[in-house]
N, C-alpha and C positions, 0 to 999 in steps of 0.2 A: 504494500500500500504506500503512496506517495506520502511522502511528510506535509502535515499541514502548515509548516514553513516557509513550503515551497509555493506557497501560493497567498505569500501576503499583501495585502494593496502595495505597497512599497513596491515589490518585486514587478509589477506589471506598469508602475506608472510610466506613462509619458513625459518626452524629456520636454524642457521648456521651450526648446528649439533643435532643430535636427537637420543635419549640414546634407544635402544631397543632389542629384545632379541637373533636380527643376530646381535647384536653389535651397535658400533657407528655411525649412516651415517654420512657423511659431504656433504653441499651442497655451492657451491659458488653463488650467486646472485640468488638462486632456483635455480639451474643447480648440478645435484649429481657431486660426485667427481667421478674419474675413479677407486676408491676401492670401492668405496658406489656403484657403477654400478655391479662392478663384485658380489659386497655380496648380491644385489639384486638378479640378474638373478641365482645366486647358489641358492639361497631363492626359488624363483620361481621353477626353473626344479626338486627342491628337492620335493615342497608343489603337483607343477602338479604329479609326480613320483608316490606320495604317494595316490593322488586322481586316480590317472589311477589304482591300482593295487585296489584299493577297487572296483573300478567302471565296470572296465573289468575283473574283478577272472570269473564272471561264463562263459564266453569264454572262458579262460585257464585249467578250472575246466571239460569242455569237451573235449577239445583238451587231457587234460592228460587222460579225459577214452578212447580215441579212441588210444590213443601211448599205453595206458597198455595193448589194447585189440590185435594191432599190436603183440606186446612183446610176445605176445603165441602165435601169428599165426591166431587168428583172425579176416579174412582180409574185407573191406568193402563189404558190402552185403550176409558177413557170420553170424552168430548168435551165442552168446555164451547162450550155457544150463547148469544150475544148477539141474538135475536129484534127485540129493540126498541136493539139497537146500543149500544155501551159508552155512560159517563157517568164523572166527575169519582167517583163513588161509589169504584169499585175501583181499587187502586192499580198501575198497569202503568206500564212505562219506556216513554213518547213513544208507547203506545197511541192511535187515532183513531176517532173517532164517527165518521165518514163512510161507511162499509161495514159490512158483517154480520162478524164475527168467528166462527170455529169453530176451537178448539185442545185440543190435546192430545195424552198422551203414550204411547206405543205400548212395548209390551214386546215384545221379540226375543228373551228367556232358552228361551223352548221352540221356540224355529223361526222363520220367516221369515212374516212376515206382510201381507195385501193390503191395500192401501187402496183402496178401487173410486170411483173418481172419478167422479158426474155431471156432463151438461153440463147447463148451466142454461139458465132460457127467455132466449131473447135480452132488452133489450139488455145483462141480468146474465150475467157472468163469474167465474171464478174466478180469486184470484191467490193460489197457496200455495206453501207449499216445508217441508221438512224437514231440519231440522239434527240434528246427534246432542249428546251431552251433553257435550260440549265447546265447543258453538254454532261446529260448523265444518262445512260444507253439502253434504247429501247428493245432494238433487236437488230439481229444482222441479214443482210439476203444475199443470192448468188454462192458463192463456193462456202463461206463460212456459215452462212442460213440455213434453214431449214428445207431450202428447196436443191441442196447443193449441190448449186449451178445446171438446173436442169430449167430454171425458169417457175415463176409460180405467184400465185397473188396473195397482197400483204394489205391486210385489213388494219389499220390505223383508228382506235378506239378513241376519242377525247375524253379526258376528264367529266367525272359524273355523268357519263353517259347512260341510258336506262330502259333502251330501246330494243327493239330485236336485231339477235346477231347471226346468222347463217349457220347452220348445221355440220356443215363442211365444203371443202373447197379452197379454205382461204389460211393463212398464218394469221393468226388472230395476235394483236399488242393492243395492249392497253397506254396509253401513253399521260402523262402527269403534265403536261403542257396546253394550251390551246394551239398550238405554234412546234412542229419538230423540222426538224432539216437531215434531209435524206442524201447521203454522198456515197456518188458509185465510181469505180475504178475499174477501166476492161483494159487486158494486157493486147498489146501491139500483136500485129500477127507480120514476122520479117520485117520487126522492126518498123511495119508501116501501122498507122494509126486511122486509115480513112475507112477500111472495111468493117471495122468493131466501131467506129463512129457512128456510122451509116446504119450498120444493125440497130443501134440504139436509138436512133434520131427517128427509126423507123414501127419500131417495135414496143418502147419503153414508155409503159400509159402511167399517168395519174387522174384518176378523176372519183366523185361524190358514189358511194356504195348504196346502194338499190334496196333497200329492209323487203325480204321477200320475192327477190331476184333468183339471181342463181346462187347457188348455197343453201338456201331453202328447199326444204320435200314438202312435196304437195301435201304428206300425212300430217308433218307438224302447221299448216294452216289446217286441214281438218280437225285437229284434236284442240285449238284455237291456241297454239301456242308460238302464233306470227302471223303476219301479214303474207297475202300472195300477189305477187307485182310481176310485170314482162318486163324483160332483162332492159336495163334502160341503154340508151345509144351513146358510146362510148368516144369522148371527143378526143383530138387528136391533141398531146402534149405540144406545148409553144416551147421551144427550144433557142434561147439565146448565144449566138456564135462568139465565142470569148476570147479563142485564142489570138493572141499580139494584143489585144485591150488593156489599155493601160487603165486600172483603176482599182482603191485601196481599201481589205476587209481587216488591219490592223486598228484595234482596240488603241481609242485614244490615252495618254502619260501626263494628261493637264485636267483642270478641272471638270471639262466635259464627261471626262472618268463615270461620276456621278452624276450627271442627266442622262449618260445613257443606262448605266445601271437601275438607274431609278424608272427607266421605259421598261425594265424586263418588270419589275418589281409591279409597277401599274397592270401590267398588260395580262400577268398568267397569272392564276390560283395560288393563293395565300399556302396553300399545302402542299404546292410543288417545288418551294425552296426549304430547303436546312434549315431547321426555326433557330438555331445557333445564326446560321449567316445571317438569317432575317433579321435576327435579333441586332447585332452588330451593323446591319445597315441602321434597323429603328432608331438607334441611338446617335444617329447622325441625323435624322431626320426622315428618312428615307422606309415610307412606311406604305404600303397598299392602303389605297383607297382616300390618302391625303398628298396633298401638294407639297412638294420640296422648295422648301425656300430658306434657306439658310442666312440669317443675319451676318450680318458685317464677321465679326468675329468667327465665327463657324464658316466659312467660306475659306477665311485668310488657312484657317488650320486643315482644311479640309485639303485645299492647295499645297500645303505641305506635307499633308498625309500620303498625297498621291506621288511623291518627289521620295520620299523617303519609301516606300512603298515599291514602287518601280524598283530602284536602288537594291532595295531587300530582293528581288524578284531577278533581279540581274545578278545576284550575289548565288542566290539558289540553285540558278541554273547554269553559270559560266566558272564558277568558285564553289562548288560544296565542299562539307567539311570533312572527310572523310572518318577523320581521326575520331570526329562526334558522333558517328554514325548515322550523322545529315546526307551520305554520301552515295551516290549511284554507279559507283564504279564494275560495271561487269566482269574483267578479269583482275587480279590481283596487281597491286602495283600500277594500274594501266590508266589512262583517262579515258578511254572507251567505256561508255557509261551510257544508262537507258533509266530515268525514272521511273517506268512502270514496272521495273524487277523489282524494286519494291515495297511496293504496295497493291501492283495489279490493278483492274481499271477502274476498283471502288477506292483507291487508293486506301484499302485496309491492312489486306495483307498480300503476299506474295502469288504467283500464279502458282498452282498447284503442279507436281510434278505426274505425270506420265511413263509411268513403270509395268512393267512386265502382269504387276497382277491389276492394274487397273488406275482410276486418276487416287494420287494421294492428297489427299488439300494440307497447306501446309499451315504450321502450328499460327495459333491468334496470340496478337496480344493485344486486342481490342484498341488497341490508337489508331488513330486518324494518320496517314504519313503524309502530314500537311506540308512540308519540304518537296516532295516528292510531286504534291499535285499541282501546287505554283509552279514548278520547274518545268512539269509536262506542259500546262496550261499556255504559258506564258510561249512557250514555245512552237505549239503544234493546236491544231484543232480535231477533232472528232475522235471521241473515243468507244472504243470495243474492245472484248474480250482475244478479239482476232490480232491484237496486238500486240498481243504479252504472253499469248498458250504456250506451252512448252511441247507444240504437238506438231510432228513434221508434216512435211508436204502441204499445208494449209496456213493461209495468213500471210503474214509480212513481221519483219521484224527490221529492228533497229536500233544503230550506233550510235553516238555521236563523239565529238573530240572538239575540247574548245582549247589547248593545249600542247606545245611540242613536247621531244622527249626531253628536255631540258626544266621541261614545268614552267615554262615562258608563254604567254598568251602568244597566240598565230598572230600575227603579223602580214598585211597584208604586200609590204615592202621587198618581202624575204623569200626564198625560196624551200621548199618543204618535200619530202620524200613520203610516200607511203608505201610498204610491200607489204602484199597479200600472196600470200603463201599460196602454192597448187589446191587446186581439190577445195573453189571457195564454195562453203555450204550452201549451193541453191537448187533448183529444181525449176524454178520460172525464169530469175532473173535475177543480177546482182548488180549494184551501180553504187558511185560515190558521186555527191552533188555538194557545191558551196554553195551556203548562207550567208546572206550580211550579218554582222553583229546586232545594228539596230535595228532592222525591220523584222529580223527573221525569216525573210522572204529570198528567193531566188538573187543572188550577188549578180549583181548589174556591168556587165562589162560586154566585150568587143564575140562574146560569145553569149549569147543569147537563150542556151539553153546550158547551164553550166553544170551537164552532165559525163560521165563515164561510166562506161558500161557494157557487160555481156552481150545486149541487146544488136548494138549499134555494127558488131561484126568487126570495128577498126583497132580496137585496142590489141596491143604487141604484148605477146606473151613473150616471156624467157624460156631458156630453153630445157626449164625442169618443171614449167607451166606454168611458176606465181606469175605476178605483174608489178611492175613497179610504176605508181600515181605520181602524179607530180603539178602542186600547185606553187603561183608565182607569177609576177607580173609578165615573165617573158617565159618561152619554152624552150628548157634545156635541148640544145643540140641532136637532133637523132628520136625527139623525145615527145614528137610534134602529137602524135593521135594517144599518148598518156598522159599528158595536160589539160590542166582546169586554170584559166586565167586567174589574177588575184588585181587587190586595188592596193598602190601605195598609199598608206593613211590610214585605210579600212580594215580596220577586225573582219574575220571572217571565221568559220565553222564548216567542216564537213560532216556530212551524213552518210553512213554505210547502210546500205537497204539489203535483204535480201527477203527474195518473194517466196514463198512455199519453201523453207529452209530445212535445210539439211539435220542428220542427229547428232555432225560434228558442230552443228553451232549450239547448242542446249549442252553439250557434255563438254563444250570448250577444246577439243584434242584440235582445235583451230581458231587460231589469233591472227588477229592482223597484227601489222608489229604497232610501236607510235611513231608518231608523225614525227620527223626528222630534219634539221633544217639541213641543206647541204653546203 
């Protein structure tokens, strides 16, 4: 039993004043003073400011591709196509030229709607999935879905919805949004991108589901448990051509932060956000169903929440800590690193392992790995399980490296080596692509698509099969079709993809080395 000593008023008072790093407090009898109050609650709305904008970007981070996709004319339940495959032109987070691109945003405010999924001519595929406007994942379609890649229709539920739902026929989701966004990816076929274009431009419906259409048996309108309806007339998807278009879905770093935050917050169900996130928005002001107006003071902090915020956010993802086990490093020692190892795509815990007697899920320890989801977020957009499985021949996976083998940030002045070993673990395709530092987006230079890759047919192998990468403002001698340009001045970042990967990249008996200056 504790000593009743140990708990005598003495022992817990407050000091009369307490030297710390908002300054002086002063407290009268334990009661703060009315400066020490104000330096506190500035404290607070500053610390919550800073927590909200880590916590909620991947909300503002969709909101800004749905305003970018507006800005062309993009409207919901149009689709934008990349025909001739993205380019450094438009500004997307960790976006890739390697496959056909088709995205967009689907409205669920008047009913449930289908997405009719083609299968495409072999050896092209589809890899899509649909997150809601919280970029928290609904379900997947094509190779990783339910219909795997045979083509198939996806019934899109809205919140409280309570109507009749089809018998069968459809992949039925329920989705926590008024508002999801639907991203698909078909692989080149010989490196050409206009054939799997063309199929989808051709074949790939979205439109309003029929209560009592197809899906429905005549039996369940007899026993009156639905409507019976003629299949309704299925309009053709509006397809917007995007590729070379210059225009930008990066989440704004200034104030604006929180007007757009604060549109997802108005627009979708009070119990479709984190009531934690909610919460931490509330206290900024930023509340469903009232107006954000922030006084003089709450503005000036709110402006600097979003400064320090970023900061933090650029810290998480370019600098983690390893030693704290803030760290995402995939091999030992290496800065090849992927934040959904983990925490996986709820950013809880790890993706489960895939063994001989079946999936193992691996141990919890019930944290949130809130490092891990700002560092994805901040970086990349849409997430799915298809990202992070530890399951061969399906999905994509992914590197990154913001660092040479010296632990010196890349440099875009200098010249840099990568070798990849023989035998690079893929099955569809494997490519390496620069990023700018501050956009995240496709590095802008005299090459347009700043990619290498399997695909392309050009790249020189060695004569024991690796390959040796090479970025850098100019191209080493001899070295012309294994170069990615760089910008003097400009930070940059490479990406290692590989499509349907191997069982030497999950068991690691294959490394790429680190980037090397030469």
């Amino acid at each position: 039993m504790t000593g009743a000593d140990e708990h005598t008023p003495e022992s817990i008072q407050t000091p009369d004043t307490v030297e710390t790093r908002i300054g002086k407090l002063e407290f009268t009898d334990g009661a703060p003073s009315a400066e020490t109050v104000e330096k506190v609650y500035d404290q607070l709305d500053f610390s919550r400011g800073v927590e909200a904008f880590l916590n909620s970007f991947q909300g503002a981070s969709i909101a800004a591709l749905r305003k970018g996709f507006l800005d062309i004319g993009v409207k919901d339940n149009d689709f934008t196509l990349f025909s001739d495959l993205m380019d450094s032109q438009s500004l997307f987070l960790t976006a890739n030229c390697d496959t056909v691109y088709w995205w967009g945003f689907v409205d669920l405010s008047d009913g449930p709607m289908v997405i009719d999924v083609p299968q495409l001519s072999p050896p092209s595929a589809i890899l899509g999935t649909v997150d809601d406007m919280w970029f928290q994942w609904v379900t997947d379609f094509g190779l990783p879905g339910p219909d795997r890649g045979h083509g198939g229709k996806y019934l899109l539920v809205p919140p409280g919805y309570e109507g009749p739902l089809p018998d069968s026929g459809f992949h039925v989701s329920h989705a926590r949004t008024n508002r999801v966004t639907a991203l698909a990816r078909a692989f080149m076929i010989d490196n050409e991108p206009s054939g799997p274009a063309a199929e989808v431009k051709e074949s790939f419906r979205v439109y309003p589901y029929a209560p009592g259409a197809e899906g429905t048996a005549i039996g369940t309108y007899l026993a009156g448990d639905g409507p019976l309806a003629a299949d309704a007339e299925i309009p053709q998807t509006n397809f917007v051509e995007c590729s070379g278009k210059a225009f930008n879905t990066i989440p704004p770093n200034d104030y604006s932060y929180w007007e757009l935050i604060n549109e997802v917050v108005q627009e979708e169900p009070a119990e479709a956000g984190d009531p934690e996130i909610l919460g931490q928005l509330a206290s900024l002001g930023i509340v469903k169903g009232k107006p954000f107006a922030p006084d003089k003071r709450m503005k000036g902090i709110l402006e600097d929440a979003v400064a320090v915020g970023n900061a933090t956010a650029r810290a998480a993802l370019f600098a983690p800590r390893e030693q704290e086990g803030e760290g995402f490093a995939y091999y030992e020692d290496s800065d090849w690193r992927n934040p959904l190892f983990a925490g996986g795509f709820e950013f809880l815990d790890p993706p489960p392992e895939i063994t001989a007697d079946g999936v193992v899920a691996a141990d919890s320890d019930g944290a949130r790995k809130i490092n891990s989801r700002i560092a994805f977020f901040y970086l990349a957009t849409g997430i799915t399980p298809a990202m992070c499985m530890h399951l061969t021949g399906v999905g994509s996976q992914y590197l990154l490296a913001t660092r040479d083998s010296d632990g010196n940030d890349l440099d875009g002045a200098k010249t840099y080596k990568l070798h990849l070993p023989a035998d690079i673990p893929y099955e569809r395709f494997w490519s390496v692509m620069l990023y700018d530092n501050q956009t995240r987006s496709m590095l802008q230079t005299s090459q347009p698509k700043p990619d290498l890759g399997s695909q392309s047919g050009t790249v020189k192998e060695n004569d024991d099969g690796s390959i040796d990468a090479y970025f850098g403002p100019e191209a080493p001698k001899g070295a012309e079709n294994n170069w990615l340009q760089t910008v003097p001045g400009k930070g940059f970042l490479p990406i290692l993809r590989f499509y349907s990967p191997k069982k030497s990249f999950f068991d690691k008996s294959w490394q790429p080395s680190e980037i090397e200056k030469v």
